[in-house]
C-alpha positions in Angstrom: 73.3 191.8 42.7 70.7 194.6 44.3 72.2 197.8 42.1 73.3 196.1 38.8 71.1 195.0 36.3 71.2 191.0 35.8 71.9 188.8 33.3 75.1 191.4 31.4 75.8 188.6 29.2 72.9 187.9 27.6 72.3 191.5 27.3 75.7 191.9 25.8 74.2 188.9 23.0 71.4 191.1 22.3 73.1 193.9 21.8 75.9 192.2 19.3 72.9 190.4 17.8 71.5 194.7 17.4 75.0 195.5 16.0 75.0 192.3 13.3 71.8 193.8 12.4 72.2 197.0 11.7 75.7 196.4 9.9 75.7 193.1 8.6 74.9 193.9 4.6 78.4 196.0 4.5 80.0 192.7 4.9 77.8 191.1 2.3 75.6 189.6 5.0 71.6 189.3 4.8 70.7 191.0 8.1 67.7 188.3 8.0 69.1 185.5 7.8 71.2 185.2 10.9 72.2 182.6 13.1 72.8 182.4 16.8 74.8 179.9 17.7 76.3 178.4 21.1 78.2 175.2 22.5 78.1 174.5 26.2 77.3 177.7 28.2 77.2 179.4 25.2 74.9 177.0 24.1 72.4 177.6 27.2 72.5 181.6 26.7 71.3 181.2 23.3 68.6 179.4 24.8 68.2 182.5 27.0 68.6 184.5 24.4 65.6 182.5 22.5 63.1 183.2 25.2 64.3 186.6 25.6 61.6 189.4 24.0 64.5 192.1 23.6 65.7 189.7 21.0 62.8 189.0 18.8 63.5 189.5 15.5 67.1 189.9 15.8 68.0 186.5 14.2 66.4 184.2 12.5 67.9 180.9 13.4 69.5 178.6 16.3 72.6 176.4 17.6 72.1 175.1 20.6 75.2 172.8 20.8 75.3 170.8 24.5 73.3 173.7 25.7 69.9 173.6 28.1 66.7 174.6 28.1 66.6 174.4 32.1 70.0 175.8 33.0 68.8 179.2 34.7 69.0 180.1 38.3 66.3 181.6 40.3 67.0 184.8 42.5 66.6 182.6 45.3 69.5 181.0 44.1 71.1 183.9 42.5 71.0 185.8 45.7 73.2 182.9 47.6 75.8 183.4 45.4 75.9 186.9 45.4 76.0 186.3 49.6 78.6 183.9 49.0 80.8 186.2 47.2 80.2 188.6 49.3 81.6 187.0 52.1 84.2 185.6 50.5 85.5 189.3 49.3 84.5 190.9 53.0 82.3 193.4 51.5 78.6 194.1 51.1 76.5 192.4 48.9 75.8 195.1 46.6 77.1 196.2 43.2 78.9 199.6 44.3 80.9 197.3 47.1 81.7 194.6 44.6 82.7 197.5 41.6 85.6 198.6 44.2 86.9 195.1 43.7 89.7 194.0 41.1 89.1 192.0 38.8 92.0 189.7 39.7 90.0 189.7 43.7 86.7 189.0 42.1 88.6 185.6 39.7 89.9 184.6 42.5 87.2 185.0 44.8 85.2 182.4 42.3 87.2 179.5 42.9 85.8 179.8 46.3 82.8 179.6 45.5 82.4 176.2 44.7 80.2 173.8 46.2 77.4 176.5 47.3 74.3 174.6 48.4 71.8 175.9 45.7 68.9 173.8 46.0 65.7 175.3 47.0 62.4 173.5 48.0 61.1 173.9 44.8 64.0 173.8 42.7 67.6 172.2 42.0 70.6 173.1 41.3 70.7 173.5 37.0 74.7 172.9 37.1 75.0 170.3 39.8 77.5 172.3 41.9 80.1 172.4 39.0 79.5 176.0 38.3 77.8 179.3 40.7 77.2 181.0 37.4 74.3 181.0 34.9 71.6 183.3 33.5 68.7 184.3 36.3 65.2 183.8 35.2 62.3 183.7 36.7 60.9 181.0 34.0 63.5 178.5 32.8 63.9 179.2 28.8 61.8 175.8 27.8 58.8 177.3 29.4 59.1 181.0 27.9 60.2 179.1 24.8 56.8 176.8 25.4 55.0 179.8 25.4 55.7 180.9 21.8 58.6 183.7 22.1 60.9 181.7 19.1 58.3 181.0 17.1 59.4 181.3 13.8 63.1 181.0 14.7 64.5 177.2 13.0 66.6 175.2 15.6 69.3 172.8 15.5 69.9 171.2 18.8 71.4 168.0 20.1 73.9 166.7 22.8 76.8 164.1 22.7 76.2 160.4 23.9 78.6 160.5 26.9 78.6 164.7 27.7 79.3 163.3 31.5 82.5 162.2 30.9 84.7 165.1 30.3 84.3 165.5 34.2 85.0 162.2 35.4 87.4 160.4 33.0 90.4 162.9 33.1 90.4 163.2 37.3 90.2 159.6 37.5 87.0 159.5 38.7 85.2 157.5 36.0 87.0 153.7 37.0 87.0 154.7 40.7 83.0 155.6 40.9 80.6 153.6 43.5 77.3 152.4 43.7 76.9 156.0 46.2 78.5 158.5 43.7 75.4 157.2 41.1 73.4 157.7 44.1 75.1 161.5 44.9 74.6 162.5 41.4 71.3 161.8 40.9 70.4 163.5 44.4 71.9 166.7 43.2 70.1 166.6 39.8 66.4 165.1 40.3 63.3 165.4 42.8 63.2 161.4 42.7 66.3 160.2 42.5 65.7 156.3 43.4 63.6 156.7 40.7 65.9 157.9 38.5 69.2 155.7 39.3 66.2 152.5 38.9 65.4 154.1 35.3 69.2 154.6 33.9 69.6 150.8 35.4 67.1 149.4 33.0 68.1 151.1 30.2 72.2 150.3 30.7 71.9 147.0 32.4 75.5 146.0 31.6 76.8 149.7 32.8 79.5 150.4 35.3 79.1 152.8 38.1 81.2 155.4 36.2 79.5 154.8 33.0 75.9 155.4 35.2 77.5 157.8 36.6 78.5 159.9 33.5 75.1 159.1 32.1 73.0 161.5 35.3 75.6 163.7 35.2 75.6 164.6 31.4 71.6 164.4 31.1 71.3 166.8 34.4 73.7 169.4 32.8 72.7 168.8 28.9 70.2 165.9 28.1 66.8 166.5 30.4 67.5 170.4 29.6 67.7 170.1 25.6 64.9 167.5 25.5 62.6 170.4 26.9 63.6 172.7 24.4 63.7 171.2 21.8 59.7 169.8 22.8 58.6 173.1 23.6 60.1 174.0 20.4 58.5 171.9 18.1 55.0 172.7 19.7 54.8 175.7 17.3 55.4 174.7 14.2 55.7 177.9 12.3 59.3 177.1 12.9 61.2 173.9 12.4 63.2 172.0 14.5 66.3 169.1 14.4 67.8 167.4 16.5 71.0 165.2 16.7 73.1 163.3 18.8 76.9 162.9 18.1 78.1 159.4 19.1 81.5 159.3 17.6 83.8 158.0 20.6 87.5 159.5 21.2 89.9 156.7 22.6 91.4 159.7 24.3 92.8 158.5 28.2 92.5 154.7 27.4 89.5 154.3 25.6 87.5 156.0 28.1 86.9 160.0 27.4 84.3 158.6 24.5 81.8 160.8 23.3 82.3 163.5 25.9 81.4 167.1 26.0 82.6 169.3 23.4 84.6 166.5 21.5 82.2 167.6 18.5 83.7 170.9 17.9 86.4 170.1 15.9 84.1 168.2 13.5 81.9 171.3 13.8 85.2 173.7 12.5 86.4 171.2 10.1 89.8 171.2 12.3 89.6 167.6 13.4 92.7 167.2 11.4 94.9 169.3 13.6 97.8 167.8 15.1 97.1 168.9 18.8 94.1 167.6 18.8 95.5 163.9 18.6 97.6 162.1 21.7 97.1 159.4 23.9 95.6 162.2 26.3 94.6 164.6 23.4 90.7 165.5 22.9 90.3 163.4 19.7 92.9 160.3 20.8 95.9 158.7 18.8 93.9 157.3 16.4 92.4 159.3 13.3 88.4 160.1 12.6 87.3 159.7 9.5 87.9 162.8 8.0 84.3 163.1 5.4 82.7 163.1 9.3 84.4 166.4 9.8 83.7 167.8 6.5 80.1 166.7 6.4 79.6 168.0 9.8 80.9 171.1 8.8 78.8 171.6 5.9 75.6 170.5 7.4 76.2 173.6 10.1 76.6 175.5 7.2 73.5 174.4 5.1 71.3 175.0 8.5 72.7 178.5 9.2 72.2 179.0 5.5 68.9 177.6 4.7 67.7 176.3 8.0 67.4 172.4 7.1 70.4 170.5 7.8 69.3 167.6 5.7 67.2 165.1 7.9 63.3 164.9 9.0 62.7 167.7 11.6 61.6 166.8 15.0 58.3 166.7 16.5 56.9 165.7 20.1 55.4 162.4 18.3 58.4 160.8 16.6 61.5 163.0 18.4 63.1 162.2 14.8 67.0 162.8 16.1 70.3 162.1 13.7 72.5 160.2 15.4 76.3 161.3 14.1 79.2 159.2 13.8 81.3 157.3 11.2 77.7 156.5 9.8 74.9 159.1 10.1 71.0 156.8 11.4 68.2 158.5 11.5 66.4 157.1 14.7 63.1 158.1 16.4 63.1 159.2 19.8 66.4 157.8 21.0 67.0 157.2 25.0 63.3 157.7 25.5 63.2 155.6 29.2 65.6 157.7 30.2 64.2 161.2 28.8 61.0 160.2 30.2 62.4 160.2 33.4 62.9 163.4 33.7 59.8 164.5 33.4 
């Protein structure tokens, strides 16, 4: 927005990352032995928040949790939603105009702002039209990241196995997807996307269109942008980096909602016992996890943020050495590479 200064919530992470530091040891805290961590869109502004200089120093380790690496827009982009807004409120598209707006105008002004065409000629859309909000960069936070600003910062990153379903399975639109809604999704998402619906093909040669579908979807929002970071992590190995993949599947919604986004977070809390969280339509399903996969999740969180190795080989560019999390924990080398190839 021409007036304001971008990016307010990352800025508002560095300056609670500041605060932490300065006050932490009256809690009984080490003020160098922090962690940042995020899930989802939290998730991606740590990643900002990794590539950002203003925070060097400020922590010493990272979570990025279903997060990206490539989830920023460009100005170009940035400045179409900031138009779109505009219109949509009848102002000016400048920050005093849009500070004479209330905040319950400027909520519901966002709903209409779905759908914005953000692709450019040299760049897609990072959220696939789901969202007109994420941190503006002029370098995604895999490159900066490439470039050495987290060096010496450890990282534990990974995804979930079926991220893409959480937005298909509970509108109905996972059994109802079409040969042309794989197509649509991997046109938003990729510069060749013939190539890339050919690629997830071979590697899921028994898949359904929803279950192809889910897989673009989730690897264009979370997959293709936590493979680069976590690469352009691991090229400086002053620091160490791990990676996992949680693969535990929810019979939530008839089987179906599977090892969607943020299903992990109760595991991660140690709360997958709750009673909410279990129902035919609840997160986890009517059947039980195992509960020593919660509590073992939980403490291997807590072993990173405390010593910064969560208990498996870190990951380099050679062997991509990623945990794979469910009712068993495997140690596997480079999992999905076809389809993380793909993108590049």
């Amino acid at each position: 927005i021409p007036g304001a200064p971008a990016n307010r919530g990352l800025l508002d992470v560095v300056a609670a990352l500041r605060w932490v530091r300065e006050n932490i040891a009256a809690f009984g805290g080490d003020p160098h032995n922090v962690t940042l961590f995020g899930q989802s869109a939290g998730a991606t502004i740590v990643g900002g928040v990794l590539a950002a200089p203003e925070a060097t120093g400020l922590f010493r380790r990272a979570i990025v949790q279903s997060g990206s690496g490539l989830g920023a827009f460009t100005t170009e982009q940035a400045a179409r939603v900031t138009t779109a807004a505009a219109a949509a409120l009848g102002v000016e598209p400048h920050a005093g105009a849009f500070a004479d707006i209330s905040d319950e105008r400027l909520v519901a002004a966002a709903s209409r702002l779905a759908g914005i065409d953000l692709h450019t000629d040299a760049h897609r859309d990072p959220l696939i039209g789901l969202s007109p909000f994420s941190l503006v960069l002029d370098t995604q936070p895999a490159e900066s990241v490439a470039a050495g600003l987290s060096a010496g910062i450890d990282l534990l990153i990974g995804t979930n196995t079926e991220e893409g379903n959480l937005y298909l399975v509970p509108v109905g639109k996972y059994a109802t997807s079409t040969a042309g809604d794989v197509d649509d999704a991997a046109a938003r998402s990729h510069p060749t996307p013939a190539r890339l619906v050919e690629t997830y093909r071979e590697a899921r040669p028994e898949a359904s269109f929803g279950e192809l579908r889910s897989a673009v979807m989730g690897d264009a929002l979370f997959g293709a942008g936590s493979w680069a970071l976590a690469d352009a992590h691991a090229a400086h190995p002053e620091s160490a980096t791990f990676a996992y993949e949680f693969a535990w599947r929810s019979h939530a919604l008839d089987g179906q909602l599977g090892a969607t986004h943020a299903v992990e977070l109760p595991f991660v809390f140690d709360l997958a016992h709750l009673p909410q969280l279990h129902g035919p339509a609840a997160l986890l399903g009517p059947e039980k996890p195992p509960a020593e996969l919660a509590a073992r999740m939980h403490e291997t969180w807590v072993r990173f943020a405390r010593t910064g190795n969560p208990g498996w080989d870190p990951y380099d560019t050679e062997r991509r050495s990623t945990m794979r999390i469910d009712a068993e924990w495997t140690q596997v080398d480079d999992p999905r590479s076809q389809e993380r190839q793909v993108w590049g």
